[in-house]
C-alpha positions in Angstrom: -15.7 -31.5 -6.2 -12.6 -30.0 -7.1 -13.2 -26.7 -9.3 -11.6 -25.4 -12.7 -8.9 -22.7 -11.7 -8.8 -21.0 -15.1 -12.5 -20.8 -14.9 -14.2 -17.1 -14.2 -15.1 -16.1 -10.7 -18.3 -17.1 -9.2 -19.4 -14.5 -7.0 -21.4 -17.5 -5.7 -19.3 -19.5 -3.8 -19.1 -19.6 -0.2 -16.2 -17.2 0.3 -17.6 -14.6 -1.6 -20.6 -15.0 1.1 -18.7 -15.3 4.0 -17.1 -11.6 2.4 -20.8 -10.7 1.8 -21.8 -11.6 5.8 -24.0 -13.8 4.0 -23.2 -17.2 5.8 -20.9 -16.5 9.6 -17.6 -17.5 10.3 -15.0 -17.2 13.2 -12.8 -14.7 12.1 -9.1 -14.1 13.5 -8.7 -11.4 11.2 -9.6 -8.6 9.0 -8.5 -5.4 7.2 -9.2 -4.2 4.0 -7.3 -6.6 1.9 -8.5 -9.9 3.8 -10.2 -12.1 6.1 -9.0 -14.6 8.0 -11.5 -17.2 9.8 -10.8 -20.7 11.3 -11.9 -24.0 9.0 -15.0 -25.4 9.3 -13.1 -28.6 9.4 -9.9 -28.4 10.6 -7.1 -30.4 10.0 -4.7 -29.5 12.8 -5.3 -27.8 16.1 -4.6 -24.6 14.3 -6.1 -24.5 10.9 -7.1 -20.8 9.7 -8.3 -20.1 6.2 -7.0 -16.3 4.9 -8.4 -14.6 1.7 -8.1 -11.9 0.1 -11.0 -9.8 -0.1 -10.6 -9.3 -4.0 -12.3 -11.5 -6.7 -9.5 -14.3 -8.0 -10.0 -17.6 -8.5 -6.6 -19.1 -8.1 -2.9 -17.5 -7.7 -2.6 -17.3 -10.7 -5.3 -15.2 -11.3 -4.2 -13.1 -8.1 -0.6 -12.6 -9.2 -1.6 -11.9 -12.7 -4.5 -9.4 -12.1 -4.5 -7.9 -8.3 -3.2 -4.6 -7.9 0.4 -4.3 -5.7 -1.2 -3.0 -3.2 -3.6 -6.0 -2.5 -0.8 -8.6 -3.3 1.3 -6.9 -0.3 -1.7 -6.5 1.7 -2.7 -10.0 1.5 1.1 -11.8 2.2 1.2 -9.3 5.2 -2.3 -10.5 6.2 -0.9 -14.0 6.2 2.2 -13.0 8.4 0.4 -10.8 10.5 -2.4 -13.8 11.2 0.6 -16.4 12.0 2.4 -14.1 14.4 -1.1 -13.6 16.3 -1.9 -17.1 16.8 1.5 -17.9 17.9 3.3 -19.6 15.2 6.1 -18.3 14.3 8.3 -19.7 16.3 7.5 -23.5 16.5 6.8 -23.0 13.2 3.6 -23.6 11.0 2.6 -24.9 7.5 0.6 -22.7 4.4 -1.0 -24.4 1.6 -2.5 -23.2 -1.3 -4.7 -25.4 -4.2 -4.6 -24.8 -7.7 -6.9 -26.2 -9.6 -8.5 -29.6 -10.4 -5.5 -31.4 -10.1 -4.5 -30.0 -6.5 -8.0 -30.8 -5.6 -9.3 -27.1 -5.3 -12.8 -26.6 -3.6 -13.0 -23.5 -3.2 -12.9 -21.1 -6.7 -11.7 -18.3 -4.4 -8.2 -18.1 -3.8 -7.3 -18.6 -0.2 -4.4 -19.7 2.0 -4.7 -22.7 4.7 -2.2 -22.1 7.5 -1.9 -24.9 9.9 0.1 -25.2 13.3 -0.2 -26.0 16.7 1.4 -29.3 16.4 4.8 -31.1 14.9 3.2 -31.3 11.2 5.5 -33.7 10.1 6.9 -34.3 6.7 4.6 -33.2 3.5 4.2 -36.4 2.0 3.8 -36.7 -2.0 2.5 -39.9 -3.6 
C-alpha cells in the first residue's frame, strides 16, 4: 500500500526495525549514517536498498530537516556501496519513491540501487 510522504515518521515500519536489529537483513554496508542491505525481492541481479540511519520519511523530509553532515554521509554511503559491488563502471541505476503517487512502501526514506545487468531504458507511461 503505497504510504503518505508528508505524513510523520512511524518509528514502526520495517526499516526502522531492521535499524533496531529487530527483523535481519543481508547487509553490504554500514557506518554511522546508513545501512545498506540487499532487497528482499529483487528486481535485478544487483538490487541493494541504502538508508540513512536518521528518521525521514521521504527526501523531502531528508533535505529539509537532516543535518549536512548526514545528507553527505548518506550520498557518500550510496557511492561508496556502488563502487563495492562493482558498478561503477558498467554502470547502475538509483531510484527513489515519493509518496503515494510514486507508489512509496516504505515511509522511511531509502535509495534502490540496481545493476548487474543492461537495465535498459526507464520507461514512463
Amino acid at each position: 500500500m503505497p504510504v503518505d510522504a508528508t505524513l510523520p515518521y512511524d518509528d514502526q515500519n520495517i526499516f526502522a526495525k531492521i535499524l533496531r536489529g529487530e527483523i535481519p537483513n543481508r547487509t553490504v554496508y554500514e557506518d554511522e549514517w546508513a545501512l545498506a542491505f540487499h532487497d528482499i525481492n529483487p528486481q535485478a541481479p544487483i538490487h541493494i536498498l541504502v538508508i540513512p540511519k536518521g528518521t525521514y520519511v521521504s527526501w523531502d523530509d531528508f533535505s529539509g530537516k537532516a543535518s549536512e553532515a548526514e545528507i553527505a554521509g548518506f550520498i557518500r554511503a550510496v557511492g561508496h556501496v556502488a563502487r563495492e559491488q562493482g558498478l561503477v563502471a558498467p554502470g547502475y541505476r538509483l531510484l527513489a519513491n515519493a509518496g503515494i503517487d510514486s507508489h512509496q512502501e516504505v515511509p522511511h526514506l531509502h535509495v534502490h540501487l540496481f545493476g548487474g545487468k543492461a537495465l535498459g531504458p526507464m520507461l514512463m507511461r
